[in-house]
C-alpha positions in Angstrom: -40.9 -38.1 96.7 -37.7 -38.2 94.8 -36.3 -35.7 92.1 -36.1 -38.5 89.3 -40.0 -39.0 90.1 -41.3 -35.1 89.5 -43.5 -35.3 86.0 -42.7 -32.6 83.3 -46.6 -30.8 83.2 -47.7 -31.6 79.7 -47.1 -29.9 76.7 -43.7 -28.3 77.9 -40.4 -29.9 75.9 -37.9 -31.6 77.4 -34.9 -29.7 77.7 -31.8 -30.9 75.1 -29.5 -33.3 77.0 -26.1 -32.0 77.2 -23.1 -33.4 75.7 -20.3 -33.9 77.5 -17.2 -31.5 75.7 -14.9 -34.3 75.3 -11.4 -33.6 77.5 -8.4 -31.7 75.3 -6.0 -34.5 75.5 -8.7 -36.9 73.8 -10.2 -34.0 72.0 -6.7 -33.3 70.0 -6.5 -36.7 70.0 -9.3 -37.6 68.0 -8.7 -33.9 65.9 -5.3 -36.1 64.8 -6.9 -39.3 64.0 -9.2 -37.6 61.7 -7.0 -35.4 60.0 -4.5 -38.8 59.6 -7.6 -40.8 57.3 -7.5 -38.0 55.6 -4.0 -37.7 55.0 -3.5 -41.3 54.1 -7.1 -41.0 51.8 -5.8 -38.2 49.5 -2.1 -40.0 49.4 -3.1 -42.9 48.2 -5.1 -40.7 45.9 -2.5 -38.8 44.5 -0.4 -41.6 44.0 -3.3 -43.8 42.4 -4.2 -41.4 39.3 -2.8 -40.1 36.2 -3.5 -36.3 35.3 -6.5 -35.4 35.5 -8.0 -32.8 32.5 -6.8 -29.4 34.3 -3.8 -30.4 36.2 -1.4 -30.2 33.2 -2.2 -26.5 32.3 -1.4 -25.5 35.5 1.6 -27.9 36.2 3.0 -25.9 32.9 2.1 -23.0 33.9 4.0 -23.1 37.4 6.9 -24.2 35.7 6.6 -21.1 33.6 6.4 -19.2 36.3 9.2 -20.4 38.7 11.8 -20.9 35.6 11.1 -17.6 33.6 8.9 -15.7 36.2 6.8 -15.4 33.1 2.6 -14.9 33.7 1.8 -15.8 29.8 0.2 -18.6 30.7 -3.1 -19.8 32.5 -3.6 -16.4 32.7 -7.5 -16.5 33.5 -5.9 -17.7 37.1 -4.2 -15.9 39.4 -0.8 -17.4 40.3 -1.2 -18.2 44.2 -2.1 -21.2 43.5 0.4 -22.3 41.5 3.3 -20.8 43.6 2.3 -22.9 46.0 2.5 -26.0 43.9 5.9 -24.8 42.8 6.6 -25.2 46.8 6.4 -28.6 45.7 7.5 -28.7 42.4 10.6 -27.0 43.6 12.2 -30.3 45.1 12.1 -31.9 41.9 14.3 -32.0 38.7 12.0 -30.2 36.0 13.2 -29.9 32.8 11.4 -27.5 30.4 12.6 -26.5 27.2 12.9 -22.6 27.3 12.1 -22.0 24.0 8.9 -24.1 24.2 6.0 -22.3 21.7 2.4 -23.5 22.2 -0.6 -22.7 24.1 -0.9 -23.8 27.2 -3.0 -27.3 26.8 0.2 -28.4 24.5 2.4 -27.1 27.4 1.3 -29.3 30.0 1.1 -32.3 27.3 5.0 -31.2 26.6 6.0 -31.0 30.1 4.8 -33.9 31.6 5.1 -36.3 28.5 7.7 -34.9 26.1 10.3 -33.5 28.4 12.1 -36.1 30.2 10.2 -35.7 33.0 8.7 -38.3 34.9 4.8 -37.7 35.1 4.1 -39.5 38.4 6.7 -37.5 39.8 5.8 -34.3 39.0 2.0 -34.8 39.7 3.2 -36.0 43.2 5.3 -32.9 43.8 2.8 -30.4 43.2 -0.5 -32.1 44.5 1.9 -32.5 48.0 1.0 -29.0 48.7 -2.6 -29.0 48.3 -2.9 -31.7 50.4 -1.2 -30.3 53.4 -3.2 -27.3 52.6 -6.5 -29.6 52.6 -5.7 -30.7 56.1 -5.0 -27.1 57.3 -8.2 -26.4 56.3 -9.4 -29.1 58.0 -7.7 -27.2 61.3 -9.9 -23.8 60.5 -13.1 -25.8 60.3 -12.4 -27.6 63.6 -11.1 -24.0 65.0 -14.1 -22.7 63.4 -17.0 -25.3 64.6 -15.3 -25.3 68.0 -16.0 -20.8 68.9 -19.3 -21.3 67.7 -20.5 -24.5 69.7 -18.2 -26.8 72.0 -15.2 -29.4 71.1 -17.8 -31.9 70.3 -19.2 -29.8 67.2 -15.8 -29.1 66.6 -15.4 -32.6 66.1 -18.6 -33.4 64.2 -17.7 -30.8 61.9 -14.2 -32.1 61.3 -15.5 -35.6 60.5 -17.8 -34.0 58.1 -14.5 -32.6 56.3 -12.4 -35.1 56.3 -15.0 -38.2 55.1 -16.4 -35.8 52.2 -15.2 -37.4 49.2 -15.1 -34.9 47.2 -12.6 -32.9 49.3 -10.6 -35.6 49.2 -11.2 -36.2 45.4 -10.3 -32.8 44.7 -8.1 -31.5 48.3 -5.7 -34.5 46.3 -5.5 -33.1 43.0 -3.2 -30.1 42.2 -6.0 -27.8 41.3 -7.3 -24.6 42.3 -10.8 -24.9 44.1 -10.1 -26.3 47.1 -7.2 -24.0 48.0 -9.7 -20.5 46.9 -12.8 -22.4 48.8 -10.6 -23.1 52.3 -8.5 -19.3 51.8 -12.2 -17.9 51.6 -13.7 -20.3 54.7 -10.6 -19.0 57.0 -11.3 -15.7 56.2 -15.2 -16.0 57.5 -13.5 -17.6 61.0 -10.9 -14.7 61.1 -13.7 -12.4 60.7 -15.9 -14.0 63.7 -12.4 -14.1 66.2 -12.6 -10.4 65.1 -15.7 -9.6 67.0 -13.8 -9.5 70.1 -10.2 -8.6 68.7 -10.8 -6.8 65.4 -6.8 -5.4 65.7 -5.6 -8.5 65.7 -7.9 -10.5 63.4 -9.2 -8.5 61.0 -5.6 -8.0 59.2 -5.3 -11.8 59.2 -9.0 -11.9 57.9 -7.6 -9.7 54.9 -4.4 -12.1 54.4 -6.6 -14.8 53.8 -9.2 -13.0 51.6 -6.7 -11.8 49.7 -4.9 -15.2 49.3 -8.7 -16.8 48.1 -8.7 -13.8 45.6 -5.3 -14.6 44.1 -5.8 -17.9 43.9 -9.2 -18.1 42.0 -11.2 -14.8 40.4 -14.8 -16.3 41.3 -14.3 -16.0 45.4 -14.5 -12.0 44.2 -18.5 -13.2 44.8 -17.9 -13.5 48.6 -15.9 -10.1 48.9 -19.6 -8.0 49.6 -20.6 -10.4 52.2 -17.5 -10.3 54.0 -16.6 -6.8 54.0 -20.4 -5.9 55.0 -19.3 -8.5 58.0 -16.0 -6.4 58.7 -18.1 -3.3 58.6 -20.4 -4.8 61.4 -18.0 -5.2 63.9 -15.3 -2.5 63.6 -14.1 1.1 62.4 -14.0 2.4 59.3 -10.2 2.5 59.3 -9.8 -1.3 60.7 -11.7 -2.6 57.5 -9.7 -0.3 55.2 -6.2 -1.8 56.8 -8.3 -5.4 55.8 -9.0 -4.4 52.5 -5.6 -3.0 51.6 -4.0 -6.0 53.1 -6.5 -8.4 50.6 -5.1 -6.1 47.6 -1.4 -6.0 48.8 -1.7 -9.7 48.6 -3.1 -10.0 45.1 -0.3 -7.9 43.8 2.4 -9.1 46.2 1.4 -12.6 44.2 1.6 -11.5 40.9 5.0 -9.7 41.6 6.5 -13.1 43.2 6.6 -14.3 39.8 7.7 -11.1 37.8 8.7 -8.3 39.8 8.5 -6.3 36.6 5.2 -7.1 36.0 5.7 -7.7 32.3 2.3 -8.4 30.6 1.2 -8.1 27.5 -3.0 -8.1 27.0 -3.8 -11.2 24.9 -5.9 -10.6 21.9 -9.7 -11.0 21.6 -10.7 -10.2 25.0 -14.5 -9.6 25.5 -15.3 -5.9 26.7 -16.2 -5.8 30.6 -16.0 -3.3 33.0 -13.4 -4.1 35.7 -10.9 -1.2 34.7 -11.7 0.4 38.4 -10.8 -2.6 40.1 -7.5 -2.2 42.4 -5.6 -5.2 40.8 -2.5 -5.9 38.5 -3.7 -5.6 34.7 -3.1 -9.3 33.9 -5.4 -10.0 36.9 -8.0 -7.4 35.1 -7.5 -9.2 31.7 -7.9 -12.4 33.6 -11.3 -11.6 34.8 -12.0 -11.0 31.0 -10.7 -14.2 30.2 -13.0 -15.7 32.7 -16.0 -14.1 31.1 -15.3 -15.3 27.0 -15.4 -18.7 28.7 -19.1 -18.0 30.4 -20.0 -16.5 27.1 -19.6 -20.0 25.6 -21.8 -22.3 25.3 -21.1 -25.6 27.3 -22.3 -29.1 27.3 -23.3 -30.8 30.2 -25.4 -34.0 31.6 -27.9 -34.5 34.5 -29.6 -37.3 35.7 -28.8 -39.4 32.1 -29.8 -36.7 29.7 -27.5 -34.6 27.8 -27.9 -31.0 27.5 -26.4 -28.0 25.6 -26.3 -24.6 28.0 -26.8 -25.0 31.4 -29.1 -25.2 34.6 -29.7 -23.4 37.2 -30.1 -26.1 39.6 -27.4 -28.2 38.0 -24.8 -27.7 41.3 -27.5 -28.5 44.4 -28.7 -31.4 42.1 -25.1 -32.6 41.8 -24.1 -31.8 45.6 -27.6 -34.2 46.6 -25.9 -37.4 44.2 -22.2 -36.7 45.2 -22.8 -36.1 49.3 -22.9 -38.8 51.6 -26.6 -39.0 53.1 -25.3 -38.6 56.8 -23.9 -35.3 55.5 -26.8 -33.9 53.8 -28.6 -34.4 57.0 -26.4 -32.8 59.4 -25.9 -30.0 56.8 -29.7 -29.6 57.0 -30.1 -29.6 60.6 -27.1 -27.6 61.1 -28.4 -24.8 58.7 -32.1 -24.7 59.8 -30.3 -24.5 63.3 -27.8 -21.9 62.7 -30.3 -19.5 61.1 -31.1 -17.4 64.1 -27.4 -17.6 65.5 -25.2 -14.6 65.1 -23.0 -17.2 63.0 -25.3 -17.6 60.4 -23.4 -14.5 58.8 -20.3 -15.9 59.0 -21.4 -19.4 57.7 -24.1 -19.5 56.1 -24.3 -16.3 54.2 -20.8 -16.6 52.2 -21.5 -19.8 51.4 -25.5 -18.9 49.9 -23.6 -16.2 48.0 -21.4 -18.2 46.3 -23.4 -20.6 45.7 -25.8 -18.4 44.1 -23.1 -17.2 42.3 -22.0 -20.6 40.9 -25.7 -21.3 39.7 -25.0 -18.8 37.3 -22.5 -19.6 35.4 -22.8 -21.6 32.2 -20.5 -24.7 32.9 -22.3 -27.7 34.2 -19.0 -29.4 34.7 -18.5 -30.5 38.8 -19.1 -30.3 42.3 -15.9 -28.4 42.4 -17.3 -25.2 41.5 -18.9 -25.4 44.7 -16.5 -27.5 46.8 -16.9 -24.9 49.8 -20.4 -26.2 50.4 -19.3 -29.0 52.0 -16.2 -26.9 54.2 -18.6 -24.2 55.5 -21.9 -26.8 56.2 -19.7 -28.9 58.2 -19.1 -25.8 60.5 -22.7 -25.3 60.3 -23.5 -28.7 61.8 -21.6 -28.4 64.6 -24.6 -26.9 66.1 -26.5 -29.8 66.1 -23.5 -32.1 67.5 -25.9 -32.7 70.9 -28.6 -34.1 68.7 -29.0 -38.0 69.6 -29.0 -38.8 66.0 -25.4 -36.5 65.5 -23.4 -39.5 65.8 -25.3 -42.3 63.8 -25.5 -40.0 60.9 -21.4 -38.7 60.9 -21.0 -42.4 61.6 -23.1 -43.0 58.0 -20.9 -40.8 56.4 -17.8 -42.0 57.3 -18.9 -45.7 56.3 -20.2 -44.5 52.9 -16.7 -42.3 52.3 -14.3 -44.9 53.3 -16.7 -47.9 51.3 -15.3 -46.0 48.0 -11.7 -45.7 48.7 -9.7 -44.9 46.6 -12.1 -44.1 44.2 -13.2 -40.8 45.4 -13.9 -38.4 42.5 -16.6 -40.7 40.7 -18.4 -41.2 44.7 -21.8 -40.9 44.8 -24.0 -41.9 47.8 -26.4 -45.1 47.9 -29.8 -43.4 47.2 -28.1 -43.3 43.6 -26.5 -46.2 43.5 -22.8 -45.7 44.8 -20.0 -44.7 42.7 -20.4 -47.9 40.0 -23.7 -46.1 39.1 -22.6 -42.4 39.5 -21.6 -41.7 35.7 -25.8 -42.3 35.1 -26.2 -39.3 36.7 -23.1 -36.9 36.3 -20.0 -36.5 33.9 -16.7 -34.5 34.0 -15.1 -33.5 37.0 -18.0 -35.6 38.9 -16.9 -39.2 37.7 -14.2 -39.2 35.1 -11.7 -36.5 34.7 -8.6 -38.6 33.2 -7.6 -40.0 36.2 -7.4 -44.0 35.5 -5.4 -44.3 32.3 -2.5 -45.8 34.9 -5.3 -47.8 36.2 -6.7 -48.4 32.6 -2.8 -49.7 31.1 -2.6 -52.7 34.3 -6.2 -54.1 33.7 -5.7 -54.2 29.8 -2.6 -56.6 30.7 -5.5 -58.8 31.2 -6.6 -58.7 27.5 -3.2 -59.0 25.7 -3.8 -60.0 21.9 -6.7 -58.4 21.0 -7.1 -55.3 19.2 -8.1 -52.1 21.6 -9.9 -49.3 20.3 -10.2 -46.5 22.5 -12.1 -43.3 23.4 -10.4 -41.5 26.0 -11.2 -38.2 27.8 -8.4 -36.6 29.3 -5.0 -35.4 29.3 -2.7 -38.7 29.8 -1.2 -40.3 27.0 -1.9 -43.3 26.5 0.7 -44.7 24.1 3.3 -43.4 27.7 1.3 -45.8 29.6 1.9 -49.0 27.2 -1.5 -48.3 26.0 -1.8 -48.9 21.8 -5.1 -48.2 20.8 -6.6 -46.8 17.7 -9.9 -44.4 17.3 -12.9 -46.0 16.7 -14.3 -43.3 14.8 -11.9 -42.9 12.2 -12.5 -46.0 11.1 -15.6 -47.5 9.3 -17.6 -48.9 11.5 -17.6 -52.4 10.5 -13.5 -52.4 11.1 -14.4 -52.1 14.9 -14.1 -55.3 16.5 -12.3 -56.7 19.9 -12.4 -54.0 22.9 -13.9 -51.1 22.5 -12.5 -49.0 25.5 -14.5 -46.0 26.5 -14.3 -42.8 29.2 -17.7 -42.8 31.0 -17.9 -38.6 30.0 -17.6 -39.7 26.3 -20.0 -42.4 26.8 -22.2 -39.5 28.1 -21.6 -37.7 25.3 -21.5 -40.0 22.6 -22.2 -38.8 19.2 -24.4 -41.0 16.5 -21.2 -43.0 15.3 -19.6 -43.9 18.8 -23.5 -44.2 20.4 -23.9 -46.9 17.0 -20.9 -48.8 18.3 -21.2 -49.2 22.1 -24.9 -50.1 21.7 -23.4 -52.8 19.6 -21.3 -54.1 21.9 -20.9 -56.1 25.2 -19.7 -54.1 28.6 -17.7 -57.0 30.1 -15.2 -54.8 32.8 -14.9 -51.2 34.2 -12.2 -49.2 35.5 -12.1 -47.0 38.7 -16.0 -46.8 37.8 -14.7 -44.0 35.1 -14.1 -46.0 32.0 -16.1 -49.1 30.7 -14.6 -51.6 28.6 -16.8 -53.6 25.7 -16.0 -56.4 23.6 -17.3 -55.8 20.1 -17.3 -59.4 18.1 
């Protein structure tokens, strides 16, 4: 009797059949290809979209910083961040007038519109940095993925990355929340290469803590988890080095820009208690800057209905429309898998925390407030990369991913109805930030002669774009007629007088799936 004939007695499993670890030349191989999509997905990105809402402030604010080495504005974000858009910026010819006086919203509008400058440009040169920083991520979760399973999770996990749209959306913009989200992700791998060489890792694990801290306050959330981590695996006096390092960077970041530290408290701060905390004072008033904002009250919209305040389950709701469906089901497998693996900690703990932490807060606005889901639950499926069904469902999410380019900021997946049907369920950040006034200025070419009313959320100006339009809703109502040009978030959000006149109208074209235009007779 043969081997191949020998029955498994009943009731005991098969065992899992081994994958194959693909060899290093194909492995870096495929590693490159990935990364390259990726590359060529968020440039063609960049290049596509006009500012979106945030991008401004902090285009003016790095100015600021690299002309005057001034912190005065965007101050309720550290300056890491935008230091390393000014690596970008750096190569271009600004022009900012120095006497400039106005808050920071009117400084971006000044910068990139009444200046000289050219706005394409300038967008390019800073959102070049975040997207090489994207990719570098892209490196730590393959890195990552790869010490915890084989070079096939590594890859499974890397796919994961660099097919989410929204990292690409947002890993194209020059913003803040990938950069904190990828800072806080190689921290976590630094931590687990620590188990076996805490002297060499654990300072680097501080470097890049301290880098997530100074480029966004609300990675502070992850700081417990990862220092109880630190504490697990090494002395007392190795996780102090860590820690100072983390501060040293905070301050070393702050200093970059103003080695005298000049700062003068801004007015109207709420109270809080974060006096103890080992950071520069505009860091500290920062923080309290950060917390008038969650003392607002915010409007947001979920599955079609409007709201005032938020909800709690506002961001998983969001992550479950905005994910491709072969991703949420290798980030489930991957987690239920990972659970009883030492790497849990590393993976799957920091990102519960912060997502916990994010469920908090009062601004139903984005995905991005939790953009480091989809980084640290592509490390965790690597663990299932042997599964038979691994491949079909990272093959699903690259399909789904690369059936919306470019349009990656309003992507949703098909359960609810593809990006053409995303602003139904989600607004801001999730479908329509700004980003398709150029976009908006080519199609109305098509319409020449007719009057244009528009309703426009975002930071472009339109008139720069060859855009003349008037408000509808300074107007009487019955003055309205031709288009009626609308951002999907106002549409969202539309009042009595603007809901009057789109229900009154005909939708006859849309625009990177983020602004409908209406003919009103």
């Amino acid at each position: 009797m043969s081997l191949a004939t020998i029955q498994r007695p009943a009731g005991v499993p098969q065992p899992p059949v081994p994958v194959r670890a693909p060899r290093r030349w194909l492995f870096v191989l495929a590693a490159a290809v990935l990364l390259v999509q990726m590359a060529i997905a968020m440039i063609t990105t960049a290049v596509g979209q006009t500012p979106t809402v945030d991008e401004p402030v902090y285009l003016g604010a790095t100015v600021v910083q690299l002309q005057q080495h001034s912190l005065r504005y965007n101050p309720e974000h550290p300056p890491l961040g935008k230091l390393i858009m000014a690596t970008g910026l750096a190569f271009a010819d600004v022009r900012l007038d120095a006497g400039f006086q106005g808050d920071q919203t009117e400084l971006g509008r000044h910068l990139l519109y009444e200046s000289g400058n050219d706005p394409g440009e300038l967008l390019l040169a800073a959102r070049l940095p975040m997207i090489v920083l994207t990719l570098l991520f892209g490196v730590v979760v393959l890195l990552f993925a790869t010490d915890i399973t084989n070079r096939s999770g590594g890859l499974v996990a890397l796919a994961l990355y660099t097919f989410s749209p929204d990292l690409i959306a947002h890993g194209s913009l020059a913003t803040l929340d990938v950069p904190a989200a990828g800072f806080l992700l190689t921290s976590a791998w630094l931590l687990w290469r620590a188990r076996t060489d805490p002297a060499l890792y654990l300072p680097l694990a501080g470097l890049a803590l301290g880098a997530a801290l100074a480029t966004k306050m609300n990675t502070l959330a992850a700081v417990p988890v990862l220092l109880f981590l630190a504490f697990w695996q090494a002395r007392v006096k190795a996780v102090l080095v860590m820690v100072l390092i983390a501060v040293a960077v905070v301050w070393a970041s702050y200093l970059a820009v103003d080695p005298l530290l000049r700062w003068e408290t801004p007015s109207g701060l709420p109270s809080a208690p974060v006096g103890l905390l080992p950071f520069p004072e505009p860091y500290l008033d920062g923080m309290r800057v950060q917390l008038g904002f969650e003392n607002r009250v915010w409007g947001g919209y979920l599955f079609g209905t409007h709201y005032e305040g938020s909800h709690w389950y506002y961001l998983p709701a969001a992550l479950l429309v905005k994910t491709p469906l072969g991703a949420l089901l290798l980030w489930a497998a991957g987690a239920v898998a990972m659970v009883k693996r030492p790497a849990a900690a590393y993976v799957l703990a920091p990102a519960a925390v912060l997502l916990l932490f994010a469920m908090t807060g009062n601004r139903d606005l984005g995905v991005r407030y939790a953009i480091f889901v989809p980084m640290f639950l592509a490390v965790a499926a690597a663990v299932v990369a042997h599964r038979r069904y691994a491949a079909l469902a990272v093959a699903l999410a690259a399909v789904s991913s690369l059936w919306t380019f470019p349009y990656y900021l309003p992507y949703s997946n098909e359960v609810f109805g593809g990006p053409s049907k995303t602003h139904l369920h989600l607004h801001d950040s999730n479908v329509d930030w700004g980003q398709d006034l150029g976009r908006l200025a080519e199609r109305l070419k098509r319409y020449s002669g007719e009057r244009k009313w528009l309703v426009y959320k975002g930071s472009g100006v339109p008139e720069h774009y060859g855009i003349s339009a008037a408000d509808p809703r300074e107007v009487p109502p019955d003055q309205v007629h031709g288009l009626l040009v609308v951002s999907n978030t106002a549409i969202a959000k539309a009042d009595d007088v603007l809901r009057a006149l789109i229900d009154t109208s005909a939708p006859i074209d849309v625009v990177g799936h983020s602004i409908t235009i209406f003919r009103r007779p």
